[in-house]
C-alpha positions, 0 to 999 in steps of 0.5 A, spaced: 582 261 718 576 258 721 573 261 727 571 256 733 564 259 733 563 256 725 566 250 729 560 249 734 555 251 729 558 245 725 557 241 732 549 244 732 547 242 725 549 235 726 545 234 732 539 237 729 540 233 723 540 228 727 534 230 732 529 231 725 531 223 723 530 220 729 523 224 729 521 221 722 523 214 725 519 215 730 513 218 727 512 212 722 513 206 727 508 209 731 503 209 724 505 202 722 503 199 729 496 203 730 490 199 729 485 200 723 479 202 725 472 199 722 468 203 719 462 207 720 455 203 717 448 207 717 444 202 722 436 203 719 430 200 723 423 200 721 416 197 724 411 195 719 404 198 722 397 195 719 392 200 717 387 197 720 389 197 727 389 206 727 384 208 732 380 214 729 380 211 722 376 211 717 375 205 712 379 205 706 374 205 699 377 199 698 382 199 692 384 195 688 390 191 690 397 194 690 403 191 688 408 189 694 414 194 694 420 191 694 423 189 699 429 192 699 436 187 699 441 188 703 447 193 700 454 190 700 458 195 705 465 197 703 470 194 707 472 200 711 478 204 709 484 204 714 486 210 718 493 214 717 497 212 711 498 205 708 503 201 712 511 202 707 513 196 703 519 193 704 521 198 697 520 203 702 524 200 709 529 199 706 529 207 701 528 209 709 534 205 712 538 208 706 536 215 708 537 213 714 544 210 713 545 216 708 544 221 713 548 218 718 554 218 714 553 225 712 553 227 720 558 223 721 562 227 715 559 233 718 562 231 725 568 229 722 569 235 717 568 239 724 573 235 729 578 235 724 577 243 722 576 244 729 584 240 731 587 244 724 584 251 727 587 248 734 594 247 731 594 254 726 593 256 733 599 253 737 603 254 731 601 262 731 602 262 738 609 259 738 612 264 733 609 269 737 613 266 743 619 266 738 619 272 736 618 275 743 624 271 745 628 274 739 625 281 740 626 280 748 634 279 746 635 284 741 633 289 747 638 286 750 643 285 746 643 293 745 642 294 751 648 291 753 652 294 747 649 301 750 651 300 757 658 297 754 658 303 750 657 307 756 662 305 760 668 305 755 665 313 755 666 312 762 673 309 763 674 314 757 672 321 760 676 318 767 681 317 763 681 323 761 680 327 768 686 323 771 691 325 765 688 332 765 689 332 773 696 329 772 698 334 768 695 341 771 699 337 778 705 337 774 704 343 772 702 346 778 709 343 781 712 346 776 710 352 776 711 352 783 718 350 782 719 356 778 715 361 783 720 359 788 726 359 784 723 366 781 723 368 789 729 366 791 733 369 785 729 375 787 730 375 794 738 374 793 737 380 788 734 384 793 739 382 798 745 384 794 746 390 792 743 391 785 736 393 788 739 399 792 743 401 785 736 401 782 732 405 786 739 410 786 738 411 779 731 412 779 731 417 785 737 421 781 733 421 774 728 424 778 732 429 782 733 431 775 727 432 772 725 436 779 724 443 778 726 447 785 721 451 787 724 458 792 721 456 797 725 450 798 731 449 803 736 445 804 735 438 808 729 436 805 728 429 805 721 426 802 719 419 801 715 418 794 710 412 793 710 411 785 706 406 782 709 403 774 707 398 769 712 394 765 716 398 762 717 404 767 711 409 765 708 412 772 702 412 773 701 414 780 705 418 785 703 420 792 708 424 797 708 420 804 713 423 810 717 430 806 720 435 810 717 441 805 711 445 804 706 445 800 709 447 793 715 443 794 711 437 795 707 438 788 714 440 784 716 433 787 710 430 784 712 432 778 718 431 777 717 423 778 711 424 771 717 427 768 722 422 769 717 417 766 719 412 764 723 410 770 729 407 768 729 398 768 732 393 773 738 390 772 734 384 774 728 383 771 726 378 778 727 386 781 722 388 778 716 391 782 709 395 780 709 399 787 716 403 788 718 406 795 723 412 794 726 415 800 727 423 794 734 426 799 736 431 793 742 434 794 
């Protein structure tokens, strides 16, 4: 692809082409129209004097007589030559009108080949520049399209995970209702358990299996009445007791205490609903 600095060396060239052809032009007219100029001629003057006529000189010996010297003729002088050079021939006007016309011819090519290079470069540049737009156009709209794409993508995600939370809301409400439907089932069965008598006769047996496994110590007397703290784990093992209000000593309260680890494990509820970790036993033996 041609450079616009080729273009205007082109446009350069042909001028100076042109300036250097006006100058012969010129040059050889202002030759041909300046005069000759005549040539220089060796001007000679001479006066012919008698002997005779000298002061101060002596008589000659006379002599015999001499020949006359010639006198001289005048030489033909050489018709002048003309300054600068001779004057061109029609041949020549016309090889010069040629050259000239050659000349111009091929600066005018020259400018021709540069505005037609200089349009072509115009042109390859337009085009370049009108692919480059549409690729801009099409990079632009793929960027777009996946962006959007992206952003669709996005937002199904989006109604997606909220979908999600909703139905994961829904069914821990549903469940958190149904759960609580079965704590207040479970705590009305409980209550009306414990309001009947199915309690009392739990804790009777407990107390009876405790007073079993109670050894008396002597200093135990009649009348006494204890009220036990006892804590179990599902299946009725004790793990703790503690001995509240008790009318007896010292070694009666310690031999209560053991009495209640060796009656572990405790006997179960009639009704699971009655079942209770921490227990309060009134311990009356007979």
């Amino acid at each position: 692809m041609q450079r616009p600095s080729d273009r205007w060396i082109s446009i350069g060239l042909s001028l100076l082409l042109h300036a250097a052809l006006v100058g012969a032009l010129v040059w050889g007219w202002l030759l041909f129209r300046q005069p000759p100029r005549p040539a220089p001629t060796l001007a000679i003057e001479a006066t012919v004097v008698d002997a005779r006529t000298l002061k101060g000189t002596q008589q000659p010996v006379p002599q015999p007589p001499a020949a006359a010297p010639p006198v001289p003729q005048p030489q033909p002088q050489p018709e002048p030559e003309p300054e600068g050079p001779p004057p061109p021939t029609p041949e020549e006007l016309a090889r010069r009108e040629q050259q000239r016309q050659e000349a111009q011819a091929a600066a005018d090519r020259a400018q021709q080949e540069a505005e037609e290079r200089a349009a072509q470069e115009a042109a390859a540049q337009a085009k370049q520049a009108e692919e480059q737009r549409r690729a801009d156009e099409q990079r632009k709209a793929e960027q777009q399209r996946k962006a959007d794409a992206k952003a669709a993508q996005e937002r199904k995600a989006a109604e997606a995970a909220l979908a999600q939370q909703k139905a994961a809301e829904a069914r821990e409400a549903s469940e958190s209702e149904a759960e609580l439907k079965r704590s207040l089932a479970a705590e009305e069965h409980a209550s009306a358990a414990r309001s009947g008598p199915a309690l009392a006769n739990w804790q009777a047996q407990i107390a009876a299996k405790i007073e079993r496994a109670w050894l008396r110590p002597p200093t135990a007397r009649a009348g006494i009445q204890c009220m036990l703290d006892v804590t179990q784990v599902p299946g009725g093992e004790v793990t703790q007791v503690s001995i509240g209000d008790c009318n007896g000593d010292q070694a009666v309260r310690e031999s209560i205490e053991a009495a209640v680890y060796r009656a572990s494990p405790l006997p179960p509820p009639p009704d699971p609903s009655l079942f209770d970790r921490h227990l309060k036993i009134n311990f009356k033996p007979d």
